[in-house]
PAZAPA-4460 file (N, C-alpha, C; in steps of 0.05 Angstrom, whole numbers, plus 32768, in hexadecimal, padded with zeros to 4 digits):
% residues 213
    n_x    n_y    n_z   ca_x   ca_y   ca_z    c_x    c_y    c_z   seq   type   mol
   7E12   7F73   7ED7   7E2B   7F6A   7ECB   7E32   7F7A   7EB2     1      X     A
   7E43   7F88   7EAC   7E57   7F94   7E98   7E5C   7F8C   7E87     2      X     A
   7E59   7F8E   7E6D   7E5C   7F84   7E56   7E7F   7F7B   7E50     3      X     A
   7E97   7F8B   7E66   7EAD   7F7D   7E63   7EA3   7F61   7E71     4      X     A
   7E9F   7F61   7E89   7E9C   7F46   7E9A   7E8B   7F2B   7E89     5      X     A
   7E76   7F34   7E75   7E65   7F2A   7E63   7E7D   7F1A   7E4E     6      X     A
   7E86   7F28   7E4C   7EAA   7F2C   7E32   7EAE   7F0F   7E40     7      X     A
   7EBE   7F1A   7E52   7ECA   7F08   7E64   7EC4   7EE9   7E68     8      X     A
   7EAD   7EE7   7E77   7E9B   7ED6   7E74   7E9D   7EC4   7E5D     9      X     A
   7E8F   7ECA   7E42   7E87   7EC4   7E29   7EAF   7EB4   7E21    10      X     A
   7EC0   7EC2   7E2D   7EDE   7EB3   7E24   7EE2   7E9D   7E31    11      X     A
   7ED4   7E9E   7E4C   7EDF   7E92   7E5E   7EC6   7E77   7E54    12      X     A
   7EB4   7E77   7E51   7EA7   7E5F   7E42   7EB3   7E50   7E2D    13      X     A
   7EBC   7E5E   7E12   7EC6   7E55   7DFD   7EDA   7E50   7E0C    14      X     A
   7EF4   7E54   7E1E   7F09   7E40   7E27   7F07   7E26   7E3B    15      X     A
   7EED   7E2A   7E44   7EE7   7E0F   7E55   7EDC   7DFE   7E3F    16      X     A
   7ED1   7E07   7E2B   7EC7   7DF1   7E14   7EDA   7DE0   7E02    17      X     A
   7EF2   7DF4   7DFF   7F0F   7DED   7DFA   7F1F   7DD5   7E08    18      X     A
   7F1A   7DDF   7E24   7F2C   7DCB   7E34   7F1F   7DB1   7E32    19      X     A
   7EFD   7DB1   7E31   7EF8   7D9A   7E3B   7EED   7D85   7E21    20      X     A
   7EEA   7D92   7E0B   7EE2   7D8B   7DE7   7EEE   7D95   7DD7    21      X     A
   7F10   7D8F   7DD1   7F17   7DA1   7DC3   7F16   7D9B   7D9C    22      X     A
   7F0B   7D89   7DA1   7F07   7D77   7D83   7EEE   7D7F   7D77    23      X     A
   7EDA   7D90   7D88   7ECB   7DA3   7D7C   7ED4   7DB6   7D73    24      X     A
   7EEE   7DCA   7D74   7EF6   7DDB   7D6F   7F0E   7DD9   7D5D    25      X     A
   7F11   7DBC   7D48   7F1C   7DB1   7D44   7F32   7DAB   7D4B    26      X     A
   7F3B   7DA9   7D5D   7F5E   7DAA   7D73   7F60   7D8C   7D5C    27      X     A
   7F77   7D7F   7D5B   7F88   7D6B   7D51   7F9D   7D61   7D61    28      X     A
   7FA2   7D4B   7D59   7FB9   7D36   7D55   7FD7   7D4F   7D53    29      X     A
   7FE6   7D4B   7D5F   7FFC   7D60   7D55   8005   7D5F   7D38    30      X     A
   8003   7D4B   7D33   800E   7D45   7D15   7FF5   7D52   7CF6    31      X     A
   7FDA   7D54   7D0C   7FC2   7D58   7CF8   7FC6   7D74   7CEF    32      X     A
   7FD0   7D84   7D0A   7FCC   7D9D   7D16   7FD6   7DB6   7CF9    33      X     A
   7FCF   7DC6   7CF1   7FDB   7DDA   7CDD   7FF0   7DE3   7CF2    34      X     A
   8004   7DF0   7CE1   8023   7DF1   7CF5   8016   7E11   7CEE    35      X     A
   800C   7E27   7CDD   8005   7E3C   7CDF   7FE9   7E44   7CF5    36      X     A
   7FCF   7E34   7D01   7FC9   7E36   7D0F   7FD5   7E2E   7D28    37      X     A
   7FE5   7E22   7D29   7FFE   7E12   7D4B   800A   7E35   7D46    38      X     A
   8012   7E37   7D35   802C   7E55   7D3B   800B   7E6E   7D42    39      X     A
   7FFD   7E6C   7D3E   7FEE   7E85   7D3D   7FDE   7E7C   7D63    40      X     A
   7FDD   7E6C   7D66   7FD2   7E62   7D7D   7FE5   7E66   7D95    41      X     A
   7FFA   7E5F   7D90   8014   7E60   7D96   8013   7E7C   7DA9    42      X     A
   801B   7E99   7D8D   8015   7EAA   7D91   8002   7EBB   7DA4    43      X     A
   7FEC   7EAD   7D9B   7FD6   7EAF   7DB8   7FD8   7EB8   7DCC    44      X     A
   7FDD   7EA0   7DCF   7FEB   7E97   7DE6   7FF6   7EA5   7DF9    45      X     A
   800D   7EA6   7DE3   8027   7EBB   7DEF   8022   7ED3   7DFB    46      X     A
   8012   7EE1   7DE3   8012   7EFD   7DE4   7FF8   7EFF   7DFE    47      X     A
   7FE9   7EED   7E00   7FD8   7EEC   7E18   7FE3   7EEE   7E34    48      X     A
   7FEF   7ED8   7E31   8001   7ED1   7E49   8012   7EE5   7E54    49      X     A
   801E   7EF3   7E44   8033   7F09   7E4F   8027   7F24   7E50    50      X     A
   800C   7F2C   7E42   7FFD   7F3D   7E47   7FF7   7F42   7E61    51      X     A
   7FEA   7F2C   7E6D   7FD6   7F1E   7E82   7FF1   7F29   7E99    52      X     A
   8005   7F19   7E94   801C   7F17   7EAB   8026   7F2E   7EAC    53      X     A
   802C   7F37   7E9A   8040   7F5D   7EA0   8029   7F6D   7EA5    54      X     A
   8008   7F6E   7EA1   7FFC   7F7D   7EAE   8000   7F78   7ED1    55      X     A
   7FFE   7F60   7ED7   7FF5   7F5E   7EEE   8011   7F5B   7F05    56      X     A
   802E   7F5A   7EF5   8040   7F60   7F01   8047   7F7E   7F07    57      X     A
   8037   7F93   7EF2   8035   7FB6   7EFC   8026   7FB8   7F0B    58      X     A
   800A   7FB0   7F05   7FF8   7FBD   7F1B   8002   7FB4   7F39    59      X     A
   8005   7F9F   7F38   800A   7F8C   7F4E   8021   7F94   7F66    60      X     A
   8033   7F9A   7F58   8055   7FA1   7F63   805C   7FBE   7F54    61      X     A
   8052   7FC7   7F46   805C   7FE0   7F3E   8049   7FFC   7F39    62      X     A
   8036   7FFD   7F2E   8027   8014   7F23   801A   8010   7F42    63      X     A
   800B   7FFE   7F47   7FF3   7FFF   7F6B   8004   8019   7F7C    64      X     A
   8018   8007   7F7D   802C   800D   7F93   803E   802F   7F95    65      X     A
   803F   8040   7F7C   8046   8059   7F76   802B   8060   7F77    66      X     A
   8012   8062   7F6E   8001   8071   7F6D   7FF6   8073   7F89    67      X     A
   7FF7   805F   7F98   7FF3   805C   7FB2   8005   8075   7FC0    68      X     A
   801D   8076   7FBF   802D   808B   7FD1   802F   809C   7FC2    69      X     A
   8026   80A9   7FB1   8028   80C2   7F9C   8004   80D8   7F96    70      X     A
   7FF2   80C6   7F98   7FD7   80CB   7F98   7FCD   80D3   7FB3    71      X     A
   7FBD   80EB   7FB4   7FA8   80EC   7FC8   7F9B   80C9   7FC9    72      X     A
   7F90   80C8   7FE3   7F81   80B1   7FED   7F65   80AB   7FD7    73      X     A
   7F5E   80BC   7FD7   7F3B   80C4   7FCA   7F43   80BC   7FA7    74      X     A
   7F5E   80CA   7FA2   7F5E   80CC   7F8A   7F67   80B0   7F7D    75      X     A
   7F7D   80AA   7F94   7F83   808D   7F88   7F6C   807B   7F8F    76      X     A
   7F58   8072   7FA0   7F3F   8064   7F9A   7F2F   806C   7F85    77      X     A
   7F2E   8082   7F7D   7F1B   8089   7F69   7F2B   807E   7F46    78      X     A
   7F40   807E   7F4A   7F4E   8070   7F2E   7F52   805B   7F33    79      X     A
   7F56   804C   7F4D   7F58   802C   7F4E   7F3A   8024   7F4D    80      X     A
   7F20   8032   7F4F   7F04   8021   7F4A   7F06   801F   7F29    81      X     A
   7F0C   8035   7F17   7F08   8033   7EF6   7F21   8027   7EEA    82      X     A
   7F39   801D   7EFF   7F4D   8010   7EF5   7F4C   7FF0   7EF5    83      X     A
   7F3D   7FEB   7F0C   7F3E   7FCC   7F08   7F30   7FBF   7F02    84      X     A
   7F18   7FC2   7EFF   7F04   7FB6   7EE6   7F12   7FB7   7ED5    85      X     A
   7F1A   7FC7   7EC3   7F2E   7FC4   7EAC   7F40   7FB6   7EB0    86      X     A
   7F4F   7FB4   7EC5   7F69   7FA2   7EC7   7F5A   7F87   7ECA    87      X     A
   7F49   7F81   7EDD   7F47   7F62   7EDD   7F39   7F54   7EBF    88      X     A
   7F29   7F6A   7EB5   7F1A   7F60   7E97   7F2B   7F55   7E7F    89      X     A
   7F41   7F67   7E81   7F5C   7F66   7E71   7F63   7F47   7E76    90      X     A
   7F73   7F43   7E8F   7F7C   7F38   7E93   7F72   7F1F   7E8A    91      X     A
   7F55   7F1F   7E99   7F41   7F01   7E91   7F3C   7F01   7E78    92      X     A
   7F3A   7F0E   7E68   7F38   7F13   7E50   7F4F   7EFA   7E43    93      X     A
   7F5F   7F05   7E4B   7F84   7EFE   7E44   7F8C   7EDB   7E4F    94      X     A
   7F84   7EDF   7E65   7F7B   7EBA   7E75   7F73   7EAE   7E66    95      X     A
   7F5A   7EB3   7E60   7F47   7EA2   7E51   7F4F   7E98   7E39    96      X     A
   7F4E   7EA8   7E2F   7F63   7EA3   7E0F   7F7E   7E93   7E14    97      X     A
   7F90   7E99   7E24   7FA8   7E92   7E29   7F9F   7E65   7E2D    98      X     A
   7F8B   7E6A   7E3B   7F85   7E4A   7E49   7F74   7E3D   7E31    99      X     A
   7F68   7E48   7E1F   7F59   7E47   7DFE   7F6F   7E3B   7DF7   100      X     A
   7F7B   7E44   7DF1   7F98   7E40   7DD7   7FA9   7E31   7DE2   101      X     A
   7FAB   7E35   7DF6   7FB8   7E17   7E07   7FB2   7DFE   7E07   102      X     A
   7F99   7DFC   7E18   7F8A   7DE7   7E0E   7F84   7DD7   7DF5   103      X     A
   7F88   7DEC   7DDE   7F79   7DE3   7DC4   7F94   7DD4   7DBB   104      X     A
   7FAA   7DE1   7DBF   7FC6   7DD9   7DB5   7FD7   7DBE   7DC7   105      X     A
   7FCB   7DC2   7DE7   7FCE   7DAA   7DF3   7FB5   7D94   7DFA   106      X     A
   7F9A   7D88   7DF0   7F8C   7D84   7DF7   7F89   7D69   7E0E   107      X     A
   7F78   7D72   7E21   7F80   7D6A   7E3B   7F82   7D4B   7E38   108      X     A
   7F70   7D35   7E2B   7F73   7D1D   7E2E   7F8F   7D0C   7E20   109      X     A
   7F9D   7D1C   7E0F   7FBB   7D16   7E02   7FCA   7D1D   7E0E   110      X     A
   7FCA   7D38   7E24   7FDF   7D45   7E30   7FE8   7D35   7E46   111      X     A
   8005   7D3E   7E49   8012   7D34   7E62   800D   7D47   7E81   112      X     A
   800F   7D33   7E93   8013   7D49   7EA7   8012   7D61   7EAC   113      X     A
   8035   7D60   7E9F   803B   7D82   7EA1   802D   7D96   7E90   114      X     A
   8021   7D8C   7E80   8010   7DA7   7E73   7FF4   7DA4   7E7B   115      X     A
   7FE9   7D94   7E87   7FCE   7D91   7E99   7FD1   7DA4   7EB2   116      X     A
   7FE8   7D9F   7EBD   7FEF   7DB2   7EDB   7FF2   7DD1   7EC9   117      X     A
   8002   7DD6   7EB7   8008   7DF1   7EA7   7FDF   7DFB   7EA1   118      X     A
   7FD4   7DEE   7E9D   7FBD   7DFC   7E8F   7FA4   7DF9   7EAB   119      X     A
   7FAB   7DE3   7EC9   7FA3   7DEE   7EDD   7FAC   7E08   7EE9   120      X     A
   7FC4   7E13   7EE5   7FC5   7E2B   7EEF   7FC4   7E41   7ED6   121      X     A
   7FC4   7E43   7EC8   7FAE   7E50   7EB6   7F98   7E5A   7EBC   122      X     A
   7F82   7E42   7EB9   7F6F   7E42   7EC9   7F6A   7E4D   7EE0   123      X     A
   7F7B   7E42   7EF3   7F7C   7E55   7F0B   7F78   7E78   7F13   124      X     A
   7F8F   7E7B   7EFB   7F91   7E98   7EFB   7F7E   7EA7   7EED   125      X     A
   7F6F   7E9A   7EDD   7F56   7EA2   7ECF   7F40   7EA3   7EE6   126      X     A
   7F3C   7E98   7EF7   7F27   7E8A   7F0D   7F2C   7E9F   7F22   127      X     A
   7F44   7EA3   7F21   7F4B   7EBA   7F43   7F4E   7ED5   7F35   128      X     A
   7F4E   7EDE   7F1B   7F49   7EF4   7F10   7F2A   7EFB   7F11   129      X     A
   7F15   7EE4   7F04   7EFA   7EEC   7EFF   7EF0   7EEE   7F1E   130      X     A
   7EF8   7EE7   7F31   7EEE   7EDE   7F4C   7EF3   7F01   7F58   131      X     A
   7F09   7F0F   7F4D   7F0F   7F2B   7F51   7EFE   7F43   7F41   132      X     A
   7EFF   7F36   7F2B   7EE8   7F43   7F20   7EC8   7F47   7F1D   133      X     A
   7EC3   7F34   7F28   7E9E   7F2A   7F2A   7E9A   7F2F   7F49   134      X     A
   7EB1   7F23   7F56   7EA2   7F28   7F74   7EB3   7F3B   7F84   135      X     A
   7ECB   7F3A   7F8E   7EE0   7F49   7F94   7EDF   7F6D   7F97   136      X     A
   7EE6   7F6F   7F72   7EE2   7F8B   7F72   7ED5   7FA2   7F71   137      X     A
   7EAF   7F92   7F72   7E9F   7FA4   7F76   7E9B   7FAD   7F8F   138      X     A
   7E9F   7F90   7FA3   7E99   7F8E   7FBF   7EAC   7FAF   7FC2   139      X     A
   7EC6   7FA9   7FC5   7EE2   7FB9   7FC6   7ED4   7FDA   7FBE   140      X     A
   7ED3   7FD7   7FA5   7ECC   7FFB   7F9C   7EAF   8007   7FAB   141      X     A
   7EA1   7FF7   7FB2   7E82   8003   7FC3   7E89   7FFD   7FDD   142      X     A
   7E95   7FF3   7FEA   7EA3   7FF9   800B   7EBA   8013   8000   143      X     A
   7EC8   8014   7FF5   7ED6   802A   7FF0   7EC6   8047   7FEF   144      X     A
   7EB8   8048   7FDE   7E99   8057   7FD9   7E95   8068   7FF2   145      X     A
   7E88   8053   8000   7E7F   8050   8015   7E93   8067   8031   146      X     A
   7EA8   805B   802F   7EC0   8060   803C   7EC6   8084   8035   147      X     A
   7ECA   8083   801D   7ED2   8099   8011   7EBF   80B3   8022   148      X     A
   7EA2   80A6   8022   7E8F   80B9   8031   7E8B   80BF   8046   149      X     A
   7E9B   80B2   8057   7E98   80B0   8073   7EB4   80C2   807C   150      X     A
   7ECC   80C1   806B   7EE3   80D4   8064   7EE0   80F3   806E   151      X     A
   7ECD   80FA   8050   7EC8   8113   804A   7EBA   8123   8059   152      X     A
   7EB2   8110   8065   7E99   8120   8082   7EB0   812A   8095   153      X     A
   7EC6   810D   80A1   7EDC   811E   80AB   7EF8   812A   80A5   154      X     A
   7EEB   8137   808C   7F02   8146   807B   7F20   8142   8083   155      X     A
   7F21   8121   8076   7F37   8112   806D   7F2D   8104   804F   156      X     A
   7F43   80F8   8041   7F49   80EA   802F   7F53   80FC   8017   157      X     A
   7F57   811E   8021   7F68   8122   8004   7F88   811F   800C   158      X     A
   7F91   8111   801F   7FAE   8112   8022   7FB2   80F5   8015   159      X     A
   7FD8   80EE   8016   7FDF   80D4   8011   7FE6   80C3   8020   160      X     A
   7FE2   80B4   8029   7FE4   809D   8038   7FD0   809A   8053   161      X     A
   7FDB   8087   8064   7FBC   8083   8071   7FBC   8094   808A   162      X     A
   7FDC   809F   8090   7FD6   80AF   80AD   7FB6   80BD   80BD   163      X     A
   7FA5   80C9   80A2   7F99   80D7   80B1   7F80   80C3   80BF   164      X     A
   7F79   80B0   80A7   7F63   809D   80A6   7F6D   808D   80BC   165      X     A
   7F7F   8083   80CC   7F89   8073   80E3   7F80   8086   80FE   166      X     A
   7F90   80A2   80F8   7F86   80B4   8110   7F5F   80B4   8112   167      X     A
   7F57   80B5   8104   7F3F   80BC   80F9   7F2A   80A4   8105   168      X     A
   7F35   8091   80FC   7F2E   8078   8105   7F2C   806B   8128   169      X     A
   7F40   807B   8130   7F3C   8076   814D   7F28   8081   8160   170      X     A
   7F1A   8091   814A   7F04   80A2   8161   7EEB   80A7   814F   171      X     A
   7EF4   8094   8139   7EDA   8097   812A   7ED4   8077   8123   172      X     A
   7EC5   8068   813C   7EB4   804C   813C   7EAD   8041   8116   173      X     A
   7EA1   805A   8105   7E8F   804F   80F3   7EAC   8048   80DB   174      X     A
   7EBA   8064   80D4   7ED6   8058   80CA   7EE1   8043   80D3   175      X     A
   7EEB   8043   80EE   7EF9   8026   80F5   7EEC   8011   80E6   176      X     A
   7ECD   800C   80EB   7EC5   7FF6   80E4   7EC1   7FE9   80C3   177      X     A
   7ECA   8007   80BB   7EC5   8005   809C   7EE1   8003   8093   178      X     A
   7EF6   800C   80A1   7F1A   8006   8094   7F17   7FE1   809F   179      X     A
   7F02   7FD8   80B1   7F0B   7FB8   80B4   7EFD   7FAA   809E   180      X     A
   7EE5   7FB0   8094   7EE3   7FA0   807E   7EE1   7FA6   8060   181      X     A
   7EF1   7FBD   805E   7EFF   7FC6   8048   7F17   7FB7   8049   182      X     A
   7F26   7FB7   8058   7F42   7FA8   8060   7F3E   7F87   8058   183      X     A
   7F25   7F7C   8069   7F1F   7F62   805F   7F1B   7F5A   8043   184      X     A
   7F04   7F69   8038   7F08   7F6C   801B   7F19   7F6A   8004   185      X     A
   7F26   7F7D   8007   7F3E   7F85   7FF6   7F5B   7F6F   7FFB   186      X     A
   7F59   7F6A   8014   7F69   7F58   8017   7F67   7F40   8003   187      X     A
   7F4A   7F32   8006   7F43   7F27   7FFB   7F47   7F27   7FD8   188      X     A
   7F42   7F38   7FCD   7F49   7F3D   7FB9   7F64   7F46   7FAD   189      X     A
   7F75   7F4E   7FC1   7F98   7F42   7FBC   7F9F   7F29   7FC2   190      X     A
   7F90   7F16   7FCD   7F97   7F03   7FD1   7F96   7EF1   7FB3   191      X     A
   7F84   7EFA   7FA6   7F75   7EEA   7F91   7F88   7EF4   7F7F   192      X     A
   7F8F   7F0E   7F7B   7FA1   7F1A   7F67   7FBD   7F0E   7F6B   193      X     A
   7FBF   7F06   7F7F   7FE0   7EFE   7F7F   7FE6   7EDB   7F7B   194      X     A
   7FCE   7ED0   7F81   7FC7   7EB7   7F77   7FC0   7EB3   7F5A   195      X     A
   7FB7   7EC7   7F4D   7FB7   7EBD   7F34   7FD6   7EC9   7F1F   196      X     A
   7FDD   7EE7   7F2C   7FFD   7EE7   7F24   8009   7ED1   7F2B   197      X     A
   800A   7EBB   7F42   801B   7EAB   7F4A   8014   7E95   7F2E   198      X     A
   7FFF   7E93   7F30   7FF7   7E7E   7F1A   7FFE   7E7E   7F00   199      X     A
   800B   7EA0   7EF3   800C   7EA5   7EE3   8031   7EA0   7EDF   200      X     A
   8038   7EA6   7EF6   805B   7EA8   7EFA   8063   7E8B   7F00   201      X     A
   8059   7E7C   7F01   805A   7E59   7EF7   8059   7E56   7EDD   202      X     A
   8047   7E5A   7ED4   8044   7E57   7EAB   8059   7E69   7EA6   203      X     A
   8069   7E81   7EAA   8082   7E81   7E9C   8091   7E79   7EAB   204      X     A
   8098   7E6D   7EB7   80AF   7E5C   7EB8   80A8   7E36   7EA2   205      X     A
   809A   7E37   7EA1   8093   7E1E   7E93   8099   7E29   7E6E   206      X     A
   8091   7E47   7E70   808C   7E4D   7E52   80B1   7E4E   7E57   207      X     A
   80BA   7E57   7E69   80DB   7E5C   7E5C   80E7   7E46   7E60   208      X     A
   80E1   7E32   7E6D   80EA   7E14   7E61   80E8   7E15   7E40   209      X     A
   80D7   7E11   7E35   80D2   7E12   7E18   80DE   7E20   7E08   210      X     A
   80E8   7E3D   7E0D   80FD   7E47   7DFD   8111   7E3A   7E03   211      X     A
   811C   7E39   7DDB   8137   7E34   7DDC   8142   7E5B   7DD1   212      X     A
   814E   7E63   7DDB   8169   7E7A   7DD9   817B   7E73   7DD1   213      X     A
***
C-alpha cells in the first residue's frame, strides 16, 4: 500500500469519526458554532467538493476520451497506469474531507433527512472512489501489463485505436482471452467511477439549492 492510499485511508478514518462522534471534534449546537469556523468549514467543503467533481467530470467525459483517440494504444495505457492513482487519491483525498466538514457542520443525530441522504452520497462517492483505488486499479494496470506483453510479441500496440488488437485477437486465443478480462475489469472500474461522479452530481444540485444569486 502507497503512502497516497495510506493518506487516503488516515482521512477517510478522521471522517467516519466525524460522522459518527462529532462532539469529540467539538461540532456544536448551530447557535454554539463560531460563524468563522462554519465559513472556513464551509469553504472546505466547497473547494473539496468542486475539486473532487470537475476532476472527475474531465477525466471521465473529457481528457480519457481525447487521449484515447489521439495517443498510441501502449502510450495511452502507460499514462493512464501513473494517471489514476493520482486521480482517484486526489479525489478521495477531496471526499473525505468534503463528508468531514459536512458532517461536522450537519451532525447526523440533529440533521434532517435531506442532509443525512446529501452526506449518504458523499459517502458513497468516497466508497466507489477508494474501491477504484485499492482494488480496481491495480487489478486494471497488471492485466494491462500483462496485455501490453503479449502485444509486442505481435508487433501491435504502437497504433491508435483498437483495429489492430481486434484483428489480432481473432487468431490469437491468449489475447482474446486477455481483452475479456481486461474488459471485465475495467469495466468494472468505470462502473464505480461513474457511480461515485453520479453521487457527486446529486450533492450539487442540493449545494445549488442553497445558493442564493
Amino acid at each position: 500500500m502507497g503512502w497516497l492510499t495510506r493518506f487516503v485511508t488516515a482521512v477517510a478514518f478522521l471522517a467516519v469519526g466525524i460522522i459518527f462522534s462529532p462532539e469529540t471534534f467539538g461540532s456544536k449546537s448551530d447557535s454554539e458554532k463560531s460563524p468563522a469556523v462554519v465559513t472556513a468549514l464551509k469553504l472546505v467543503h466547497l473547494l473539496c467538493f468542486s475539486t473532487a467533481w470537475g476532476a472527475a467530470l474531465w477525466v471521465t467525459f473529457i481528457g480519457g476520451i481525447i487521449m484515447f483517440k489521439n495517443l498510441p494504444r501502449h502510450q495511452f495505457g502507460n499514462l493512464q497506469s501513473k494517471m489514476f492513482p493520482a486521480y482517484f487519491s486526489m479525489v478521495g483525498v477531496c471526499c473525505a474531507a468534503s463528508v468531514g466538514a459536512f458532517a461536522y457542520l450537519h451532525p447526523w443525530r440533529s440533521s434532517g433527512a435531506t442532509e443525512k441522504y446529501q452526506l449518504g452520497f458523499l459517502v458513497a462517492a468516497f466508497a466507489f472512489n477508494l474501491s477504484n483505488l485499492v482494488i480496481f486499479t491495480p487489478m486494471t494496470i497488471e492485466m494491462m501489463k500483462e496485455r501490453h506483453k503479449v502485444e509486442r510479441e505481435a508487433n501491435i500496440g504502437e497504433e491508435v485505436g483498437w483495429s489492430k488488437n481486434q484483428q489480432e485477437a481473432k487468431k490469437n486465443p491468449k489475447l482474446a482471452s486477455m481483452n475479456k478480462k481486461f474488459g471485465m475489469i475495467h469495466g468494472l472500474s468505470s462502473l464505480a467511477n461513474i457511480f461515485s461522479f453520479g453521487s457527486l452530481a446529486i450533492h450539487s444540485w442540493y449545494l445549488a439549492g442553497k445558493i442564493d444569486l
